[in-house]
C-alpha positions in Angstrom: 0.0 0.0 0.0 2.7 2.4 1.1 4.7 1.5 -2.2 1.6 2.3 -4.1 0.9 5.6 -2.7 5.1 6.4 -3.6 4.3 5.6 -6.8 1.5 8.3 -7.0 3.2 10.3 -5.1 6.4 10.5 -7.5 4.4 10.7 -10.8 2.1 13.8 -9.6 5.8 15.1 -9.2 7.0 14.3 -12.1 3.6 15.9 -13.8 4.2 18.7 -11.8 7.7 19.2 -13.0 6.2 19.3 -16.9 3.6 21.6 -16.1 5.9 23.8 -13.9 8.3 23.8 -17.5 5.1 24.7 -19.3 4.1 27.2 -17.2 7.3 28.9 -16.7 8.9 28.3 -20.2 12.8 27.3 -20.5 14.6 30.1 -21.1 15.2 33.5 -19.1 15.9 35.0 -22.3 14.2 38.9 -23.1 13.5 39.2 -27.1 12.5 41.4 -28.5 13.8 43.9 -26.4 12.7 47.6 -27.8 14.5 50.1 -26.4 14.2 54.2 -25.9 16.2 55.0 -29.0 13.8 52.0 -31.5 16.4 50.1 -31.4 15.6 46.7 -31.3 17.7 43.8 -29.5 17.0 40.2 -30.6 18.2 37.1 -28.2 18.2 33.5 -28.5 19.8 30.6 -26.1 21.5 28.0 -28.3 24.5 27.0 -26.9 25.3 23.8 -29.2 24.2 26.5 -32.9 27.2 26.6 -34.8 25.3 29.8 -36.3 22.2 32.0 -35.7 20.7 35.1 -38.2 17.5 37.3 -37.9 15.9 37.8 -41.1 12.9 40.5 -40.8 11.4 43.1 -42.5 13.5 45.8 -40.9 16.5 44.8 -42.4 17.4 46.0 -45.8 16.1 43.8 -48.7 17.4 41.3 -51.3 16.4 40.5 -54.5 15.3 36.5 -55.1 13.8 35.3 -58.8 10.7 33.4 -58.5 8.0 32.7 -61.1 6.4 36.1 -60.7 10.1 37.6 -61.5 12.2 39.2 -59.3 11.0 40.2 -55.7 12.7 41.8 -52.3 12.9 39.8 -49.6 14.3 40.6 -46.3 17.9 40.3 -46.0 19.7 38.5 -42.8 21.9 39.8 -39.8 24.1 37.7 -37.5 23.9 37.0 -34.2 27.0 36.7 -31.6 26.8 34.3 -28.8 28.0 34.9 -25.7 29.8 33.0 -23.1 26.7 31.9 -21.5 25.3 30.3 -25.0 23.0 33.6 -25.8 23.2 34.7 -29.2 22.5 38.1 -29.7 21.7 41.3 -32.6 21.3 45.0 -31.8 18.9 46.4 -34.8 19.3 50.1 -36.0 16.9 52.2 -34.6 13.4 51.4 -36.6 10.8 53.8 -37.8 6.9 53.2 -36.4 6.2 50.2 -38.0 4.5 46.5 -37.5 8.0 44.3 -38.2 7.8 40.4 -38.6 11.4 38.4 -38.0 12.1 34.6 -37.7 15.6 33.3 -36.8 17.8 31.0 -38.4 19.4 28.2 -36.5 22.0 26.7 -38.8 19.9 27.2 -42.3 16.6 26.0 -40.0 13.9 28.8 -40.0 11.9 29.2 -37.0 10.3 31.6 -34.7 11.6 33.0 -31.4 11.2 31.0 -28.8 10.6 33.6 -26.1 8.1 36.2 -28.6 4.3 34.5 -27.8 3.1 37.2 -30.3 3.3 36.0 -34.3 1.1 35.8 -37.1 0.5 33.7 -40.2 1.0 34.2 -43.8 -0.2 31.0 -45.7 2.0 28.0 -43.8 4.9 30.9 -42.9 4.6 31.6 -38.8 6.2 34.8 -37.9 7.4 36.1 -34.7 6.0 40.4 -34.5 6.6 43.4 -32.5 5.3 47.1 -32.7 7.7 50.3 -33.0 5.4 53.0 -32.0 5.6 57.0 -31.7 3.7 57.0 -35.4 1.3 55.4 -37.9 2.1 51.7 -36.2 0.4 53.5 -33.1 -3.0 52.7 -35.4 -1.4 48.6 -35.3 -1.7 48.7 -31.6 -4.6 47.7 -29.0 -5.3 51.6 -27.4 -7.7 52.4 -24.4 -10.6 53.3 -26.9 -14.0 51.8 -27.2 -13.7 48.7 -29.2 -15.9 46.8 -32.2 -17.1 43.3 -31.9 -15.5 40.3 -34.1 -17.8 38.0 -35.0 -16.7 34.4 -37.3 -20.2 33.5 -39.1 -21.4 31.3 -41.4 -23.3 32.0 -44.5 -24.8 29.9 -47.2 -23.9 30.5 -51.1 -25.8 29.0 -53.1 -24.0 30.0 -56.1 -21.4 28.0 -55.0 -23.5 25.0 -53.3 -21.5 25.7 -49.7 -22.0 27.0 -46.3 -18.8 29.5 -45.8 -17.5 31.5 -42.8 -17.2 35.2 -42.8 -15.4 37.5 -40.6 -17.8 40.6 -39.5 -16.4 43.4 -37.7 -19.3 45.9 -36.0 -18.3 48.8 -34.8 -18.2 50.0 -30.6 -22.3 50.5 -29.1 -23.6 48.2 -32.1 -25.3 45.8 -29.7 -26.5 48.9 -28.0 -28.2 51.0 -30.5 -30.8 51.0 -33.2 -29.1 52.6 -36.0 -28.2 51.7 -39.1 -24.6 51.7 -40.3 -22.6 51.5 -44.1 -20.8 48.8 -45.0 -17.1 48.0 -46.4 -15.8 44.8 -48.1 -12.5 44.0 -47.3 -10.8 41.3 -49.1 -7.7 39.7 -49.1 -4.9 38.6 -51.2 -4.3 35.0 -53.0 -3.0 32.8 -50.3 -5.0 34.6 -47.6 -8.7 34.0 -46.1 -11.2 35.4 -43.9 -8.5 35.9 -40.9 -5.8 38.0 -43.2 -6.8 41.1 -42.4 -7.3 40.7 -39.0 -4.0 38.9 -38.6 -1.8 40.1 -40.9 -3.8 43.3 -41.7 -4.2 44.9 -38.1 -7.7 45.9 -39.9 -9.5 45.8 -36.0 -6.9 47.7 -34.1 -6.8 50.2 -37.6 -10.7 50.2 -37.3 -10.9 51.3 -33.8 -8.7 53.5 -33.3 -9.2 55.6 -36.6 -13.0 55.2 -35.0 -12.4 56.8 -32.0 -10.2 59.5 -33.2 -13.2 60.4 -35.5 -11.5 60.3 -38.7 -13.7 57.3 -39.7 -17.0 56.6 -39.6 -18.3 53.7 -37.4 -19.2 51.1 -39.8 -19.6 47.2 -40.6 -16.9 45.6 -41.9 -17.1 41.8 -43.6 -13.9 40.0 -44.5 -15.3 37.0 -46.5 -13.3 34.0 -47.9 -11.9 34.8 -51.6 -11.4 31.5 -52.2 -14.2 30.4 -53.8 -13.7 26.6 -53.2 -12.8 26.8 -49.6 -15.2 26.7 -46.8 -13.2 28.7 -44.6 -9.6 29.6 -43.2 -7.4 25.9 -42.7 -8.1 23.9 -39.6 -11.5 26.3 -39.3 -13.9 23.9 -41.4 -14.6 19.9 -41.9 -11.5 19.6 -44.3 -9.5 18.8 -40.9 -5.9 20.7 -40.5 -4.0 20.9 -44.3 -1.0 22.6 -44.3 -2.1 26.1 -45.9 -0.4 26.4 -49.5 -0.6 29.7 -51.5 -3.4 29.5 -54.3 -4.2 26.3 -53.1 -8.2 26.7 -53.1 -8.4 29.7 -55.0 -9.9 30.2 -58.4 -9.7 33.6 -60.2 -12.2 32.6 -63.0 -15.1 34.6 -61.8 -17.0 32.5 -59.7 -16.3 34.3 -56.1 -17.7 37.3 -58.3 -20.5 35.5 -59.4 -21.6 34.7 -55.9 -20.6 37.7 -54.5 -24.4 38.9 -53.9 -24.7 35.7 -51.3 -22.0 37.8 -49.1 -24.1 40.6 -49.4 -27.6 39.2 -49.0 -26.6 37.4 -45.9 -24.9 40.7 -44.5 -27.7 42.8 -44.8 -30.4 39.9 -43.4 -28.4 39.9 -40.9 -27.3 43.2 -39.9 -28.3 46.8 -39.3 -27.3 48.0 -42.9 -28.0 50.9 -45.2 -29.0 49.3 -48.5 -27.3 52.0 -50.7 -24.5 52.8 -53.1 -23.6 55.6 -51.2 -23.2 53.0 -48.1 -21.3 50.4 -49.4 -18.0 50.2 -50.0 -15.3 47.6 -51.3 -11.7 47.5 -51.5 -9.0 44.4 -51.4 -5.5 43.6 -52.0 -3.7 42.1 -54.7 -6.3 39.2 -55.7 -8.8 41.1 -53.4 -7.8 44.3 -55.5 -8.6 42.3 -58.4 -12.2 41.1 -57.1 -12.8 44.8 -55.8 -12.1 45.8 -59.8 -14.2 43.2 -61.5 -17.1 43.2 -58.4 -17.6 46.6 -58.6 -17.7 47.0 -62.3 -20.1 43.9 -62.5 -22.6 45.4 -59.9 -22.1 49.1 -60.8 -25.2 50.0 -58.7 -23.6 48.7 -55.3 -20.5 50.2 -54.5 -19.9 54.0 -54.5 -16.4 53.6 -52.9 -13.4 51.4 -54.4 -10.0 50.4 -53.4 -7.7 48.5 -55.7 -4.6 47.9 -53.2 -1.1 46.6 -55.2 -4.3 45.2 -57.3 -4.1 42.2 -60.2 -5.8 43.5 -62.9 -6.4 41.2 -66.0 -7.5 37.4 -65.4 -4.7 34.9 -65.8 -4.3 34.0 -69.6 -6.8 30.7 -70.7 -8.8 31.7 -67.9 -12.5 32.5 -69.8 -15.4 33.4 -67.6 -18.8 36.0 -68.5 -17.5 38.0 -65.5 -14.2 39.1 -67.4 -15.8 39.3 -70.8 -16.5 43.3 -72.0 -14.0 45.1 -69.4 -14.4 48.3 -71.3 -18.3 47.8 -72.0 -18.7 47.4 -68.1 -16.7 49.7 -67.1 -18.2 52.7 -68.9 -21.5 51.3 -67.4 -19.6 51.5 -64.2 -18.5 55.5 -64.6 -21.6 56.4 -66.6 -22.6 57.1 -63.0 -19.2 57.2 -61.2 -18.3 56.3 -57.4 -17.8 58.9 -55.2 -14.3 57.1 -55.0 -11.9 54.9 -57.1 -8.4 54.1 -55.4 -6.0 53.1 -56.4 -2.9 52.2 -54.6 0.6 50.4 -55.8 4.4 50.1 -54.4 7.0 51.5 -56.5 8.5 48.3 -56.6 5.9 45.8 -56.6 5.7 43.2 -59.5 2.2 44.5 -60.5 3.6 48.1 -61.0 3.0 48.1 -64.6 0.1 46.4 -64.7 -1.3 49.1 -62.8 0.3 51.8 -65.2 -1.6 50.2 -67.6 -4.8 50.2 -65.7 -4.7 54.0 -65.2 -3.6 54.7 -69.0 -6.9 53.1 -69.7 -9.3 55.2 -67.1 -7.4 58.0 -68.7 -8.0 57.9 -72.2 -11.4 57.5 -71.3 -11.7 60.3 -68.3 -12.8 57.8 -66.0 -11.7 59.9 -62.4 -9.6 57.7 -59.5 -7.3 59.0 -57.0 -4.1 57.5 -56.7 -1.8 56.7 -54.2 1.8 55.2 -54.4 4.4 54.4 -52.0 7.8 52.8 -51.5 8.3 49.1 -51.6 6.8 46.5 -53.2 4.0 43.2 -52.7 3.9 43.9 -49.0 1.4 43.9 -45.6 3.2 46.8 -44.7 2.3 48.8 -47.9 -1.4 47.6 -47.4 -1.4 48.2 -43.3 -0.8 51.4 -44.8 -3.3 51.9 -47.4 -5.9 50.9 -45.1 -5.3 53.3 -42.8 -5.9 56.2 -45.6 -8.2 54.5 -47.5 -10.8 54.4 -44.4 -11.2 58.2 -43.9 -12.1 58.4 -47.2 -15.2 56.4 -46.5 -19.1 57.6 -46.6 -18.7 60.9 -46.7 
């Protein structure tokens, strides 16, 4: 009996050991450590690493060929371990921004051990921080009243599938009767319903601009742009796939198509004005592209557009009603203009000219769009950005 009661005895210790190491974590190690001056120190325990880099978006880029031709991607910086096993880089001091970094251990990329806070870009985890003192002050969770995130389900017929929806509503919804415009946001290929609040910042950006009163409180739905996924991986009964970039997603017109599904569900559903002049639409890259060919194809709905670092043409074989008469539609489309056509591109980004192109086109034929351009190229930070200035803009 006594031995018996040992035995217990020593495995609760030994389960209390694990949970104590789970509890506690394994390393005393600070990183990222942001100090007065933005510079940023970065530390990792690895005594038996032969070597240890940082590569992040706040170190100056390199170029790498790929299919789409050739792109920046963040460079590397070295670590130098100390004689306690601590590897460690000092950053130059950073301007306000939202900066992902992972390490690399020996070649092997992977996030830092002692950062809980990361995000995902299709099956790439990366390890964040915040630089604040400017825009990235929008990035951040502020004592303001804050909106409501709701994950919903819709059906689409058009597509023969129930599919989830991100819905933002702005703070005192759930306390008022009023009625309030709505904004599409949509995401890039690679992306689903969570990108924008992930990667995107979109409910801190939403908030805050809120509360400072340079936007208007409003609904915001993030759908799926994938038309032949249910929802985000590991969020529907397809079980946990690793996420792959274009994977599920089909540019040939039929998340277009069904579009009006999104939108019939929204306003069932929710407090809504049912007008142009309430409705708005905007999306980057592929979501630029569905923002261009949406809008044009239900020129009655949206009075404001955003085409953010947007694709512009359908990919070549791809043949669908929704792409057919561009120049047709879109004189339909600015026969009776939106209040607001944006468009928005890095000077570097891959779809630069394709954008040139775009705006030679609305030119020759008057058609009136703001544009906007920045540094950089394909990037969250460029769109983090755009977001913030597109949503001022909004139901004036």
């Amino acid at each position: 009996m006594k031995k018996t009661i040992f035995s217990i005895l020593a495995a609760m210790m030994v389960v209390s050991s694990f949970a104590q190491q789970a509890l506690w974590g394994g390393q005393d190690v600070v990183s990222p450590e942001i100090h007065a001056d933005n510079t940023v120190t970065f530390r990792l325990f690895a005594p038996e690493a032969q070597k240890v880099e940082v590569t992040g978006d706040f170190l100056p880029t390199q170029k790498m060929q790929t299919q789409m031709g050739e792109i920046d991607v963040p460079g590397t910086a070295a670590l130098t371990k100390n004689d306690k096993g601590v590897w460690e880089f000092t950053s130059q001091p950073l301007a306000s921004e939202l900066y992902g970094y992972s390490f690399l251990i020996d070649g092997v990329k992977v996030t830092d051990p002692n950062n809980v806070y990361s995000s995902r870009d299709v099956a790439s985890v990366t390890s964040i921080f915040i630089i604040g003192d400017g825009r990235a002050d929008l990035y951040k969770v502020n004592d303001v009243p804050h909106g409501t995130v709701a994950k919903r389900w819709y059906d689409s017929p058009a597509l023969g599938i129930t599919r989830r929806v991100t819905v933002y509503t702005p703070a005192g919804y759930e306390q008022s009767q009023e009625k309030y415009p709505v904004f599409y946001l949509l995401h890039g290929a690679g992306g689903d319903e969570e990108a924008w609040v992930t990667l995107g910042r979109a409910i801190q950006i939403l908030d805050n601009l809120i509360a400072q009163g340079k936007a208007k409180p409003m609904i915001v739905v993030m759908p799926n742009g994938n038309a032949g996924q249910k929802a985000a991986p590991g969020e529907s009964g397809s079980g946990m796939p690793k996420p792959s970039f274009m994977g599920n997603t089909r540019m040939d017109g039929a998340f277009e198509a069904a579009f009006p599904d999104v939108m019939k569900f929204v306003e069932a559903n929710y407090r809504t004005v049912n007008a142009k002049s309430s409705r708005a639409i905007a999306g980057l890259s592929m979501g630029g592209f569905h923002s261009l060919h949406i809008s044009k194809e239900y020129p009655d709905k949206f009075d404001y557009v955003g085409l953010f670092s947007a694709a512009i043409l359908p990919r070549e074989g791809v043949k669908s009603p929704v792409y057919e008469n561009l120049d047709a539609k879109l004189k339909t489309q600015f026969d009776n203009p939106p209040k607001l056509y944006w468009i928005a591109i890095g000077k570097t980004d891959f779809l630069y000219q394709n954008n040139v192109d775009f705006r030679k086109k609305l030119d020759e034929n008057h058609y009136k769009y703001t544009y906007y351009e920045t540094g950089e190229g394909h990037i969250w930070k460029n769109w983090r950005i755009y977001l913030t200035e597109f949503l001022p803009m909004l139901f004036k």
